[in-house]
C-alpha positions as CSV (number, residue, x, y, z in Angstrom):
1,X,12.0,-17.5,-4.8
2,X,8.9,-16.9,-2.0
3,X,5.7,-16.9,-3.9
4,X,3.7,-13.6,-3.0
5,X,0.2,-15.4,-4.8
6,X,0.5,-18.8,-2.9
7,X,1.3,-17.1,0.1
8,X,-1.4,-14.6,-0.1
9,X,-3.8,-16.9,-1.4
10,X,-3.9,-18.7,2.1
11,X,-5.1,-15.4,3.9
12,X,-7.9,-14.9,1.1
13,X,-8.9,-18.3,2.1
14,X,-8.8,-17.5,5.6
15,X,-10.8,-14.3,5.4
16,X,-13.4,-16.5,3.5
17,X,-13.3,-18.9,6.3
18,X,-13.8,-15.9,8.9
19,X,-16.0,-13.8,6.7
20,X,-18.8,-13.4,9.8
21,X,-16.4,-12.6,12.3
22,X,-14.6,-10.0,10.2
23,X,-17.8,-8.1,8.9
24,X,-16.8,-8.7,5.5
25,X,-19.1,-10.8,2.7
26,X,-17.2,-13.2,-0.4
27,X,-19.2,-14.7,-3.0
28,X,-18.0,-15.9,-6.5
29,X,-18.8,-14.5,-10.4
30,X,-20.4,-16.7,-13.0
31,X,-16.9,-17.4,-14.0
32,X,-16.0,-19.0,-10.1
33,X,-13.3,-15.9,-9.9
34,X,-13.7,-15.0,-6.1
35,X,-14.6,-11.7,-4.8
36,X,-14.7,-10.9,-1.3
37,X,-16.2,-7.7,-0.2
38,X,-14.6,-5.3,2.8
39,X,-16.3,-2.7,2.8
40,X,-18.5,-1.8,0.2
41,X,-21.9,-3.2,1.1
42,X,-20.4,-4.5,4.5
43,X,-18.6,-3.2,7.7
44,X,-15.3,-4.7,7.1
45,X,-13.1,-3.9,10.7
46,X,-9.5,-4.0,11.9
47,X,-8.8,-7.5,11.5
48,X,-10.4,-7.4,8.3
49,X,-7.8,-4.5,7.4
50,X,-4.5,-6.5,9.1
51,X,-5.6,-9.3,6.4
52,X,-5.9,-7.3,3.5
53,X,-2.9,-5.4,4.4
54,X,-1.0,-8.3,4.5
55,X,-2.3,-10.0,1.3
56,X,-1.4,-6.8,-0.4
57,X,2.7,-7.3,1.2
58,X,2.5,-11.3,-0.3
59,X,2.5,-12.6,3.6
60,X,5.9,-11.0,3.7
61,X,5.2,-8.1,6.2
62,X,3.5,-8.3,9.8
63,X,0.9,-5.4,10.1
64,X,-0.1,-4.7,13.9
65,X,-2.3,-2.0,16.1
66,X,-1.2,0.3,18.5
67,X,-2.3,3.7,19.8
68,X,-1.1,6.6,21.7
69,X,-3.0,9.8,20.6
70,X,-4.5,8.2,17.5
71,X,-4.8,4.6,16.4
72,X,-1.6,3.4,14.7
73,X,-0.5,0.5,12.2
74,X,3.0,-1.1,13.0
75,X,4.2,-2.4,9.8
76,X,7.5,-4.8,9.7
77,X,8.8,-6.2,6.3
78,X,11.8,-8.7,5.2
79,X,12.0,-9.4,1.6
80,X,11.2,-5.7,1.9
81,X,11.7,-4.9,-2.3
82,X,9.6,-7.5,-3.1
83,X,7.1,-7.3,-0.6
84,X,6.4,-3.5,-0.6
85,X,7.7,-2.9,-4.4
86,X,6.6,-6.2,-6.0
87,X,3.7,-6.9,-4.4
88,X,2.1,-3.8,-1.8
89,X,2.8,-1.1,-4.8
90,X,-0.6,0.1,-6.2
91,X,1.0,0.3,-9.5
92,X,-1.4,-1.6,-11.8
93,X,-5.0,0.6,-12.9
94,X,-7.4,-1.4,-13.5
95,X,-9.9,0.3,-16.7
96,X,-12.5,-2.2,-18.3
97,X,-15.3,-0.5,-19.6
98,X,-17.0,1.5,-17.5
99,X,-15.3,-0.1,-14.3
100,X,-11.7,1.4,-12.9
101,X,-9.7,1.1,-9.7
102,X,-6.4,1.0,-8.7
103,X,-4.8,-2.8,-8.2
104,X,-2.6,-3.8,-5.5
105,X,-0.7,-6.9,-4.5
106,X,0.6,-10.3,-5.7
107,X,-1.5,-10.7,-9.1
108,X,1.4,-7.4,-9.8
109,X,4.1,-9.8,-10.2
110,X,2.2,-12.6,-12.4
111,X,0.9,-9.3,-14.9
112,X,4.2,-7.8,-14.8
113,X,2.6,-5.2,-16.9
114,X,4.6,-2.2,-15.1
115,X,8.7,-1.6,-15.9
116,X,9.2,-1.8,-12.4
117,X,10.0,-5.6,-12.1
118,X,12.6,-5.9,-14.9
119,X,14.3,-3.4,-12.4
120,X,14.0,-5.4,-9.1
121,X,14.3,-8.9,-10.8
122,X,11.2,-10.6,-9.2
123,X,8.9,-12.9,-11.5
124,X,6.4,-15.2,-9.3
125,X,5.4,-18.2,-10.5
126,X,1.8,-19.7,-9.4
127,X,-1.2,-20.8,-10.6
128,X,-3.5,-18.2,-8.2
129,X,-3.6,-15.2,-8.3
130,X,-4.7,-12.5,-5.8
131,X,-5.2,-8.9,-6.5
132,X,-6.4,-6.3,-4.2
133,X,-9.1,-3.0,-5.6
134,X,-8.9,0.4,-4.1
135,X,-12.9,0.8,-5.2
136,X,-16.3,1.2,-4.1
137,X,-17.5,-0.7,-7.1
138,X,-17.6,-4.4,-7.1
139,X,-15.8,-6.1,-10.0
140,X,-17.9,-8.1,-12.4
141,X,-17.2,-11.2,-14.4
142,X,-15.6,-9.0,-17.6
143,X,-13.2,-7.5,-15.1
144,X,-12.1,-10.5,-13.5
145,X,-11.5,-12.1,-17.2
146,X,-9.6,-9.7,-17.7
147,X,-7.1,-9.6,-15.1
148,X,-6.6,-13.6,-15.1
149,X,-5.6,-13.1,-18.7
150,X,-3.0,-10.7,-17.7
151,X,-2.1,-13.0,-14.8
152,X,-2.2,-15.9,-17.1
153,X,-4.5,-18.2,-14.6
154,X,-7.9,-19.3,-14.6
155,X,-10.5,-17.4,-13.0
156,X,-11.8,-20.3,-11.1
157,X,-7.8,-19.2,-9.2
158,X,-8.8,-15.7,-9.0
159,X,-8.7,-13.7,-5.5
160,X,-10.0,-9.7,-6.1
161,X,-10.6,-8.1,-2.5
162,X,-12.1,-4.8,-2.5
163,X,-12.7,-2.3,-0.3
164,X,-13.3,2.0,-0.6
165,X,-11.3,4.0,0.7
166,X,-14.0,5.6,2.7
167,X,-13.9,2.4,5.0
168,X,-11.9,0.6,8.0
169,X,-10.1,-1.3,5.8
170,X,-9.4,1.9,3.4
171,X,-8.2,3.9,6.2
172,X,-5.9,0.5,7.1
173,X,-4.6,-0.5,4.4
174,X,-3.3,3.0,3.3
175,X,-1.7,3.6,6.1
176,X,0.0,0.3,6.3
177,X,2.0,1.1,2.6
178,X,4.1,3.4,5.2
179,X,7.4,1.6,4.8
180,X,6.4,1.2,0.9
181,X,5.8,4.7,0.5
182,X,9.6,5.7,1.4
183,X,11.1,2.8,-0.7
184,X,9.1,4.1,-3.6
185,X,10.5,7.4,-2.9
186,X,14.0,6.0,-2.5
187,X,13.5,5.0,-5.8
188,X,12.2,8.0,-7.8
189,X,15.9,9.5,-6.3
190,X,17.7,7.1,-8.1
191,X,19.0,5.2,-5.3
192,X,19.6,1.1,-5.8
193,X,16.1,0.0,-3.7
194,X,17.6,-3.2,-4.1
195,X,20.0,-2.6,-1.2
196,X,17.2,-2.3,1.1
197,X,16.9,-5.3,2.6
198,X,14.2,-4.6,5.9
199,X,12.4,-2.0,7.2
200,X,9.7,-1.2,9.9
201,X,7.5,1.7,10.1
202,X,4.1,3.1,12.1
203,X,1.2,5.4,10.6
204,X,-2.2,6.6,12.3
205,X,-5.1,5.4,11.1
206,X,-7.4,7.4,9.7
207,X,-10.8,8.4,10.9
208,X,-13.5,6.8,8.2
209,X,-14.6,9.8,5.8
210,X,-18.0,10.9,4.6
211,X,-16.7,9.8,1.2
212,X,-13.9,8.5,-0.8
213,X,-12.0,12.3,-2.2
214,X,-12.4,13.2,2.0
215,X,-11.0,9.6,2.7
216,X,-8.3,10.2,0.1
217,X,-6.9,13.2,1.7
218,X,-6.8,12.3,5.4
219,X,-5.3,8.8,4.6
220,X,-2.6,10.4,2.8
221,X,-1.8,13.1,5.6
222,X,-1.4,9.6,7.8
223,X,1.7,9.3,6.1
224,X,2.6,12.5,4.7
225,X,2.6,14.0,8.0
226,X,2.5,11.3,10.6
227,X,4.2,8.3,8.9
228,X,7.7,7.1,10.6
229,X,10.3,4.5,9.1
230,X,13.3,2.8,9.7
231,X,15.1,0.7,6.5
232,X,18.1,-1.5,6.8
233,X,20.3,-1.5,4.1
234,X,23.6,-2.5,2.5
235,X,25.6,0.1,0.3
236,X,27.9,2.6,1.2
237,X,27.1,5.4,3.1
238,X,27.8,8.4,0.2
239,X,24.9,6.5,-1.5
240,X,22.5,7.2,1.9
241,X,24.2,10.9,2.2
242,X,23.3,11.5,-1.5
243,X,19.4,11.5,-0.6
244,X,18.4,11.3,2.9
245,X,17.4,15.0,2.9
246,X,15.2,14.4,0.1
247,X,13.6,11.4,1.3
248,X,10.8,12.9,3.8
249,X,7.9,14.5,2.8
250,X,9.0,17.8,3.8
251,X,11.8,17.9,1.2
252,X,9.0,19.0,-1.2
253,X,7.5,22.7,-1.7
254,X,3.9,21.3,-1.2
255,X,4.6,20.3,2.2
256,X,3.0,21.9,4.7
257,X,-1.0,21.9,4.4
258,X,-3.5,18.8,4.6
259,X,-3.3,16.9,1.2
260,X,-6.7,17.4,0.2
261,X,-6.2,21.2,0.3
262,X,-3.3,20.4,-1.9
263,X,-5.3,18.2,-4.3
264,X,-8.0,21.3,-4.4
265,X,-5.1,24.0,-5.1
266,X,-4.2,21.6,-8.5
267,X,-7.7,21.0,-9.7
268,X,-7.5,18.1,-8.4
269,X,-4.7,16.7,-11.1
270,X,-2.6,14.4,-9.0
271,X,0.1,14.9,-12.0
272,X,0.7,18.9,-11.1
273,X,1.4,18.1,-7.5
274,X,5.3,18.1,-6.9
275,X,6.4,14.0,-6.8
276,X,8.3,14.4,-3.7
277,X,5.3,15.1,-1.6
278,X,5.1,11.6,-1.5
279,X,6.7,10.0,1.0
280,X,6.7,9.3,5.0
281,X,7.0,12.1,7.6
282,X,10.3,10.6,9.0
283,X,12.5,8.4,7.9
284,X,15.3,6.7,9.2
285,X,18.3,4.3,6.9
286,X,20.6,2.0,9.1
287,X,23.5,0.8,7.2
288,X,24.4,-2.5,8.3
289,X,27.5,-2.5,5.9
290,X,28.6,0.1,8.0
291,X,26.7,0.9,10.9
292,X,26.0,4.1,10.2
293,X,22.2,5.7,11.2
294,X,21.0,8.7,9.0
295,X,17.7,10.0,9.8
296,X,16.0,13.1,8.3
297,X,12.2,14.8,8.6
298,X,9.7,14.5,11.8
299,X,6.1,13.9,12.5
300,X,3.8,17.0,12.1
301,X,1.3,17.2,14.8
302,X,-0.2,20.4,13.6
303,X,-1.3,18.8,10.2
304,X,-2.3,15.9,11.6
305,X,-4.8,17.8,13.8
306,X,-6.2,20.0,11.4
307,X,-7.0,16.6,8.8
308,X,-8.0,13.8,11.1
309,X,-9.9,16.2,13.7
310,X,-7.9,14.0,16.5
């Protein structure tokens, strides 16, 4: 099987290579584990998003730019289980001491630490490992220790890129889990993820925040409300008919207003908000056992304008 480490470890090595052209800084900890900063004490910028973006998908997913009203992502996967579910999926928190963030990418399917990959029956095998951190807190040598244990690797093979929200490459990078966001969804409804074998999918990118809970809210909306995908699958269609209404984001009752409003109605507990909130704007499932094209939900201008102020 593809190797989402070894295949991500070549654009880590690559930023590090470009780090003055992409506004971004990399240094290493006392224990040689390798840290490269996007956007915490640096700029970080578009290209600098496209890479981590595509670390976080293992290599197996194209990000692009476009722009029409707003600037846009284009996201493509193959592989798509594994790239977006074994690898994108921010599924790992990170909590050593006093230092937490959320961990995305490859270094997921060396841990193995969540349920999830006894279910899509991915195990990589490498000896670097390359984990992304949603955080505006640089790692230190006690945290990278402790993620290559979990890995099992040395820390001298340790990646950990890490960039705010609140930044270019926050505002990127979230909206480029687009087509991840729907197969996640797929898979809280019970439906065999597994049959999903490609998908495509386009999100604005939000305007940079004043600060990381602002951040949070419009780069959710991005997908909540603006997000747009397109999976190719293989089942049969009464499994696509079973939950294609329930797939978009409008299927749930806290659709409708800016996501940090909703955040704000919950006191802020991300647990009371209803779990099927989450989830593209549109989506679209093209059953190439068949050839049959369901497509439920649509883009929400109206929110959009009211979050991202454009």
């Amino acid at each position: 099987m593809v190797s989402v480490n070894k295949n991500a470890a070549r654009i880590a090595n690559r930023m590090i290579e470009e780090e003055e052209q992409l506004n971004i800084n990399s240094f290493s900890l006392d224990n040689q584990a390798k840290v490269i900063d996007a956007g915490i004490e640096t700029i970080g910028g578009y290209r600098a998003g496209k890479y981590f973006s595509e670390i976080c998908l293992g290599d197996l997913g194209n990000v692009q730019f476009t722009m029409d009203k707003r600037p846009k992502v284009q996201v493509s996967v193959d592989h798509a289980v594994v790239s977006c579910m074994g690898s994108q999926y921010a599924g790992w928190s990170i909590k050593v001491g006093d230092y937490s963030a959320m961990g995305a990418g490859p270094a997921r399917a060396l841990s193995r630490v969540e349920d999830l990959f006894e279910e899509i029956g991915y195990e990589d095998e490498s000896d670097v490992a390359v984990l992304t951190l949603e955080s505006g807190e640089m790692p230190d040598e006690e945290v990278a220790d402790y993620i290559a244990e979990k890995c099992g690797v040395d820390t001298e093979n340790l990646y950990l890129i890490v960039a705010p929200t609140a930044s270019i490459v926050g505002s990127v990078q979230v909206s480029s889990r687009v087509v991840e966001t729907g197969i996640h969804k797929l898979h809280t409804l019970g439906f065999d993820i597994n049959a999903v074998k490609s998908g495509c999918g386009s999100a604005p990118i939000a305007p940079v925040a004043g600060n990381d809970l602002e951040a949070m809210g419009k780069t959710n909306d991005c997908t909540l409300y603006g997000g747009r995908t397109i999976y190719f699958v293989e089942t049969d269609d009464s499994e696509i008919e079973e939950v294609i209404e329930e797939v978009p984001s409008s299927a749930s009752e806290d659709y409708g207003s800016p996501f940090l409003e909703i955040f704000e109605r919950y006191d802020r507990d991300f647990f009371k908000i209803d779990r099927k909130l989450f989830s593209p704007a549109e989506i679209t499932i093209n059953n190439m056992k068949t050839g049959s094209v369901f497509h439920a939900g649509s883009v929400d201008e109206e929110v959009l304008k009211t979050s991202l102020e454009i």
